[in-house]
C-alpha positions as CSV (number, residue, x, y, z in Angstrom):
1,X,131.8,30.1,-16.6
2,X,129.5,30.7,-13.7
3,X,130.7,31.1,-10.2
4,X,131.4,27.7,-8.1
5,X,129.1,28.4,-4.9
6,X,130.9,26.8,-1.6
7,X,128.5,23.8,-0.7
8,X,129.6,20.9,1.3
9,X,129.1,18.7,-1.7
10,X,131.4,21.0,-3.9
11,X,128.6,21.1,-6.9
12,X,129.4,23.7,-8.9
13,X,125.9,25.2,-9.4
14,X,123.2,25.5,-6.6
15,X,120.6,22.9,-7.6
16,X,117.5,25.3,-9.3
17,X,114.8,23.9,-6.6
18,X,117.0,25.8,-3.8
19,X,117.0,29.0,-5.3
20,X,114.1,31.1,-3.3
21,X,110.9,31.7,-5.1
22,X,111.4,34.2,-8.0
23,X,108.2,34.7,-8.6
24,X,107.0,38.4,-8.4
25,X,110.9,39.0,-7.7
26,X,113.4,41.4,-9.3
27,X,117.0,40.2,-11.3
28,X,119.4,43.1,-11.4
29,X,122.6,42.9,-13.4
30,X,125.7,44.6,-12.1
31,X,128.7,45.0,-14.5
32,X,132.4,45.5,-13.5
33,X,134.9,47.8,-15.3
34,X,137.7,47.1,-13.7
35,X,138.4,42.7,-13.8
36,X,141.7,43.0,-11.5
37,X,139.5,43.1,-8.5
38,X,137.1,40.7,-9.0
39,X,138.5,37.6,-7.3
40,X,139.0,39.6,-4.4
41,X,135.6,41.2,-4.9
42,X,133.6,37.6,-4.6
43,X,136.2,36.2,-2.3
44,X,137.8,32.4,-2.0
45,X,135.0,30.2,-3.2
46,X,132.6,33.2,-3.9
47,X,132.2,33.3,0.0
48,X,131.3,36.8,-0.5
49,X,128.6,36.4,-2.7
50,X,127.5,33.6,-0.6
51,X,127.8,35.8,2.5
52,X,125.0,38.3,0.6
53,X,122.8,35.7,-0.4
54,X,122.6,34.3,3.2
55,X,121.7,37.8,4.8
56,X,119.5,39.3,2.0
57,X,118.0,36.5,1.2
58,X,119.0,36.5,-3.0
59,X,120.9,34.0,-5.8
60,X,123.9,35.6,-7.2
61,X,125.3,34.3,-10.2
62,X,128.3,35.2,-11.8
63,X,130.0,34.9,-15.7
64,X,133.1,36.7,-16.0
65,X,132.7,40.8,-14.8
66,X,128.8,40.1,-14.9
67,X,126.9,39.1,-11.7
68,X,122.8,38.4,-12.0
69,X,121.1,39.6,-8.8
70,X,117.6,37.7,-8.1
71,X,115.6,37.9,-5.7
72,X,112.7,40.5,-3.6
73,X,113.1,43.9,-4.8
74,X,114.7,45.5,-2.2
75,X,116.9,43.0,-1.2
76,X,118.2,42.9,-4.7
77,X,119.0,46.7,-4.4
78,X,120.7,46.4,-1.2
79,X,122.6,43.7,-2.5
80,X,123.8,45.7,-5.4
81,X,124.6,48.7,-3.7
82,X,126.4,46.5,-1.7
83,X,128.6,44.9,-4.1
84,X,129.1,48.5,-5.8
85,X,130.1,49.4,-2.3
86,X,132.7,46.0,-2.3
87,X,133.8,47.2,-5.7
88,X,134.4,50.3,-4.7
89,X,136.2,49.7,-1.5
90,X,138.8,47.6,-3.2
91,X,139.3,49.8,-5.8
92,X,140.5,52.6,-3.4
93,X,142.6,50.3,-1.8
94,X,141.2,48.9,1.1
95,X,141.4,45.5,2.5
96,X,137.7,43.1,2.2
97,X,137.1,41.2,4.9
98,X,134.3,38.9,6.0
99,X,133.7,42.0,8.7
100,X,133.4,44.8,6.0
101,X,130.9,42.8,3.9
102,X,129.1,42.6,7.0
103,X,128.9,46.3,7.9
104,X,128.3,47.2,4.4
105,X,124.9,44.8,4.6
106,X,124.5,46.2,7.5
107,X,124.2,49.9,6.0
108,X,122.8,48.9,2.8
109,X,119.6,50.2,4.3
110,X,121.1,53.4,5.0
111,X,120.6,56.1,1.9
112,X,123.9,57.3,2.3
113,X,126.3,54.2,1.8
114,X,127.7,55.2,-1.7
115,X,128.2,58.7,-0.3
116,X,130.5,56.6,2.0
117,X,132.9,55.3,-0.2
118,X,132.7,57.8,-3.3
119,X,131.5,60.6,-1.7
120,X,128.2,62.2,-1.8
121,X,127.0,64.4,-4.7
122,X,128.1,68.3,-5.2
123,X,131.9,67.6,-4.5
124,X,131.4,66.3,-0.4
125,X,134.4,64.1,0.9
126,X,133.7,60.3,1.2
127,X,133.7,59.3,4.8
128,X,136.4,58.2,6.2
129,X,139.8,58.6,8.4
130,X,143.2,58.0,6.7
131,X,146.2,57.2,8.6
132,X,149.9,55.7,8.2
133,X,149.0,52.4,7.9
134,X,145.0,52.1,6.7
135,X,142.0,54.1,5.2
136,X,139.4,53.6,7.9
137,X,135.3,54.2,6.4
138,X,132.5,53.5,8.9
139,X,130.9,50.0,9.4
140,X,127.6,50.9,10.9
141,X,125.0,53.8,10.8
142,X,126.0,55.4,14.0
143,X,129.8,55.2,13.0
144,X,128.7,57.8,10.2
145,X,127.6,60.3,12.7
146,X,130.5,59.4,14.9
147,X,132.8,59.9,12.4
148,X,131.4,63.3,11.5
149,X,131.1,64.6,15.2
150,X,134.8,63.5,15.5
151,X,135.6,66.5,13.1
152,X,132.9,69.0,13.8
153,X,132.4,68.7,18.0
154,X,134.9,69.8,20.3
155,X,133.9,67.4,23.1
156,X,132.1,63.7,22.0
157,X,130.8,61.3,24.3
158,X,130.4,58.2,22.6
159,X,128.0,55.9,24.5
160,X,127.5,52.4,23.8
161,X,128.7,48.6,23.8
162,X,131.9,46.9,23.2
163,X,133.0,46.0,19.6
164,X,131.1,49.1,18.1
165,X,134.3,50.9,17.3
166,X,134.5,53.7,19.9
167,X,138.1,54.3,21.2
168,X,138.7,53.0,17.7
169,X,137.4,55.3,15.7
170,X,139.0,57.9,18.5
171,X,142.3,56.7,18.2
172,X,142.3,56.7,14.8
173,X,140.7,60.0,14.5
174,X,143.6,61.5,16.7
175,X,146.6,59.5,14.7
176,X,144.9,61.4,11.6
177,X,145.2,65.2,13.2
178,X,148.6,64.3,14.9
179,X,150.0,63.3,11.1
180,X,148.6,66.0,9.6
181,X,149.7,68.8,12.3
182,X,146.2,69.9,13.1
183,X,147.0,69.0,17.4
184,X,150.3,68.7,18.3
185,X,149.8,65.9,21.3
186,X,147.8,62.4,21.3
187,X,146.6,61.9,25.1
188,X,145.1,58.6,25.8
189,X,143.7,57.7,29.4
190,X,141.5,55.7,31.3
191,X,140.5,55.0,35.0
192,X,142.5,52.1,36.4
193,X,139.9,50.3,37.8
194,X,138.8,46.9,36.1
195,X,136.3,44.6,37.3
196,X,137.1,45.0,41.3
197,X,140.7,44.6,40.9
198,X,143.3,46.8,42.2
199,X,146.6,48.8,41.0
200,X,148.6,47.8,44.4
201,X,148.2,43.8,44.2
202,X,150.1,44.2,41.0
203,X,153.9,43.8,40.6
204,X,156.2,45.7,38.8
205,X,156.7,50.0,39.1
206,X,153.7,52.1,38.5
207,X,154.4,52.0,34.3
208,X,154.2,48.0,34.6
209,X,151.0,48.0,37.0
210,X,149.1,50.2,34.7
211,X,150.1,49.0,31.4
212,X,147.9,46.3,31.4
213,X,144.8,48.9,31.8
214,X,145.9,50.6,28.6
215,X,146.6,48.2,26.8
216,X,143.6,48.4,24.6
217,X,144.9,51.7,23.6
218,X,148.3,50.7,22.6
219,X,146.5,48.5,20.5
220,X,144.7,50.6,19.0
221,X,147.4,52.9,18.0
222,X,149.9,50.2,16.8
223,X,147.3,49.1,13.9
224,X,146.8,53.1,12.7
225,X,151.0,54.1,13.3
226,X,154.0,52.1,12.0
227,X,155.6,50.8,15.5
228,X,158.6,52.9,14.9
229,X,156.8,55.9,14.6
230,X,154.5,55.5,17.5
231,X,157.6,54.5,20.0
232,X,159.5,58.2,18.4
233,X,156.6,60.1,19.5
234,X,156.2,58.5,22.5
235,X,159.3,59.1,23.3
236,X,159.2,62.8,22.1
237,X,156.3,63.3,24.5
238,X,153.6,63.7,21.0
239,X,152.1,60.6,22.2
240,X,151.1,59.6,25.7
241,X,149.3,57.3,27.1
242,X,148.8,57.5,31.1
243,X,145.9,57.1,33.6
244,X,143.4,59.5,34.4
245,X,145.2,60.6,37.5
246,X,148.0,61.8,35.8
247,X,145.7,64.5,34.2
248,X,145.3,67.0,37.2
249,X,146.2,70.1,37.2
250,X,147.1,70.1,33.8
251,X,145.9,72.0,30.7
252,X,145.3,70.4,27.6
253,X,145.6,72.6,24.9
254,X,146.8,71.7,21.2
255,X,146.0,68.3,21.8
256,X,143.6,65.3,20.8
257,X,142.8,63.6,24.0
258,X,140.9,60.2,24.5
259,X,139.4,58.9,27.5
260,X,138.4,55.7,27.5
261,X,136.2,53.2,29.8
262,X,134.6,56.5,31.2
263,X,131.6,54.7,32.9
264,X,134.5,54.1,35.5
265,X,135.7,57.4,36.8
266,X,133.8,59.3,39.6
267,X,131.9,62.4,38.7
268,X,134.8,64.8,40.6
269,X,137.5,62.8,38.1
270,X,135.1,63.1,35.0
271,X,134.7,67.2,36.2
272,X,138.6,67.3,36.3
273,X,139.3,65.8,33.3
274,X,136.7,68.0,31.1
275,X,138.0,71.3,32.8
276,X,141.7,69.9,31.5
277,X,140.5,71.2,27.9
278,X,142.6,74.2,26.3
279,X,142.8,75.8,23.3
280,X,142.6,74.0,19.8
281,X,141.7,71.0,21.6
282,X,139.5,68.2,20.8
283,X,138.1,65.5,23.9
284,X,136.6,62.2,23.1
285,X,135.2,60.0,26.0
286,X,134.1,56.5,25.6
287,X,132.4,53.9,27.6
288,X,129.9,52.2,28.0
289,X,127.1,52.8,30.5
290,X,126.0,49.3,31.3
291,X,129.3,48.5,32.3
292,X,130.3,50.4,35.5
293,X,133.0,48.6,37.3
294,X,133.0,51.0,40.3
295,X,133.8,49.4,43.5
296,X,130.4,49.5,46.0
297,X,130.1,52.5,48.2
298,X,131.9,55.1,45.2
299,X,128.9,56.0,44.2
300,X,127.2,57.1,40.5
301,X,129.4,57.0,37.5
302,X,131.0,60.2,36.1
303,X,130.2,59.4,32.7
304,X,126.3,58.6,33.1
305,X,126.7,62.2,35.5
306,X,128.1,64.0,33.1
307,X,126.2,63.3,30.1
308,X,123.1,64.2,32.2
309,X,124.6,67.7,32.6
310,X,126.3,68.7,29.0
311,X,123.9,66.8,26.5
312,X,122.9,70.0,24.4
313,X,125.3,72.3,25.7
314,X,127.3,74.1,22.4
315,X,130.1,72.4,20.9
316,X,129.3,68.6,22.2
317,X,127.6,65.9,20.9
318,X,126.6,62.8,22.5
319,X,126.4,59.5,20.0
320,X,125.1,56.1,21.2
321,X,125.6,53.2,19.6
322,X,123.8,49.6,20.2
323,X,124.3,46.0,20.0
324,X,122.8,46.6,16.1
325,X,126.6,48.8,15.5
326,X,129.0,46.4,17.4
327,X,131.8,45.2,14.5
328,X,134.0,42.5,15.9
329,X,132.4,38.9,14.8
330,X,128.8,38.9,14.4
331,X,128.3,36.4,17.7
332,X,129.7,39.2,19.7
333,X,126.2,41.3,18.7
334,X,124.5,38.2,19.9
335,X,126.5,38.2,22.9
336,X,126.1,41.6,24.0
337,X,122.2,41.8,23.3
338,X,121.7,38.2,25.3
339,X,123.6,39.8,28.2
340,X,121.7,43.0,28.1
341,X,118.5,41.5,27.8
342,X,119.0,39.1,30.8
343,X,120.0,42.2,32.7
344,X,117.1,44.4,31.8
345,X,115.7,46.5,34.3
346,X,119.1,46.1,36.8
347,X,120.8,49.5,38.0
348,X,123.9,49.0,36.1
């Protein structure tokens, strides 16, 4: 029986004088080995394969394990390799979501999305991250070269906009080398400065005033590490999670160590924190340049100063990523790009 497409009037087959001109068009037909995954694979109602047709701009129809793709030629290839990529992605055990059909349009114009999932040919890993709790793969372009810089670089600056999966990826990355034994300490920090506010109008003992900053990176490591296994190394002293002041005069060696919303340290904490770095070590700082929260008179931020110096030096990469890459709903894109447009040409 062919699919039932979600409409608001419920028909169970999109009237024919709604389907998008065929003419001088291509019709693909995909076949699925393994059945088990199919409901999961079109989603409740077939909103999956309604979510393709609405962003490629092709009629998907469905009979059993067979789907008919029709529609321009190369969006009928992207929408395969897309649903070979959904196939694929469930097989291996990973969770489909509105968000990952997204990001896998998204790279479906990217030569390199079944290398993704399957690997790419002559025996190459696939890419991804696997931790306790979830296999992470990328969900944009530039998270592929993240990704990969997060294993190759010593030091990474990743540059760019909320919701593109920075400190994510980071996190995740580090939760990954900790399990493994590769780096024997998870550092997370970050400047506790937000939006003008300040540390001593908060109540509570220093932990409870600067919790709140951090909390994005708790976050971030509860959804990669059981919550029992992140409090144990916590309390072991694997895992810790404190603000950048509490980095000087240390040295980092055998550790994994994160600093997120860079774009608000100075450039003398920025040059203490890099010089922190020891042996075996691996530094990742994120932020995002447009978004210096720096109280007036401080000065330029240490992130936008320190890129300027080390871009190109050996051993560190610099990846940016744009609205085009952020992950979280696609209004937040919207969002973000609205925002940055209305601010063009302002010293942020």
């Amino acid at each position: 029986m062919a699919r039932k497409l979600p409409r608001a009037d419920e028909a169970h087959h999109r009237p024919e004088q709604h389907r998008p001109d065929l003419h001088r068009r291509a019709r693909v037909e995909v076949e699925f080995d393994e059945q088990t995954v199919l409901g999961a694979l079109f989603g409740q109602f077939d909103t999956n394969l309604v979510q393709i047709e609405n962003r490629l701009g092709v009629y998907i129809s469905a009979r059993g394990n067979r789907v008919l793709i029709e529609g321009p030629e190369d969006s009928v290839a992207r929408a395969r390799d897309v649903l070979k990529g959904m196939h694929q992605r469930l097989l291996s055990g990973q969770d489909l979501d509105s968000g990952a059909v997204e990001s896998l349009i998204a790279m479906s114009v990217e030569p390199t999305l079944e290398g993704i999932i399957t690997g790419a040919p002559g025996g190459a890993p696939p890419i991804m991250i696997r931790t306790r709790k979830k296999t992470i793969i990328p969900r944009s372009p530039t998270q592929i070269d993240y990704m990969k810089a997060l294993i190759s670089n010593d030091v990474i600056f990743a540059l760019g906009p909320a919701g593109t999966g920075k400190t994510y990826l980071a996190v995740a990355q580090a939760v990954a080398q900790l399990i493994s034994g590769s780096v024997q300490r998870l550092i997370l920090s970050r400047p506790a400065v937000e939006a003008g506010e300040r540390l001593g109008f908060l109540p509570g003992d220093m932990k409870e005033k600067v919790d709140p900053y951090l909390r994005p990176l708790y976050d971030a490591l509860y959804d990669c590490m059981p919550p029992e296994q992140v409090e144990r190394r916590m309390a072991s002293g694997e895992i810790e999670i404190a603000p950048i002041a509490f980095m000087r005069g240390r040295t980092l060696a055998d550790a994994f160590v994160i600093l997120d919303e860079a774009q608000n340290t100075t450039p003398a904490q920025m040059k203490m924190f890099l010089t922190r770095f020891g042996q075996n070590s691996r530094m990742v700082i994120c932020g995002d340049p447009k978004q210096v929260d720096l109280p007036g008179g401080v000065g330029a931020s240490g992130l936008n100063d320190a890129v300027q110096r080390l871009e190109g030096v050996e051993g560190i990469a610099t990846v940016r990523f744009s609205t085009a890459d952020v992950v979280r709903h696609p209004i937040v894109g919207r969002i973000v790009e609205a925002y940055e447009g209305k601010n063009e040409g302002r010293d942020a």
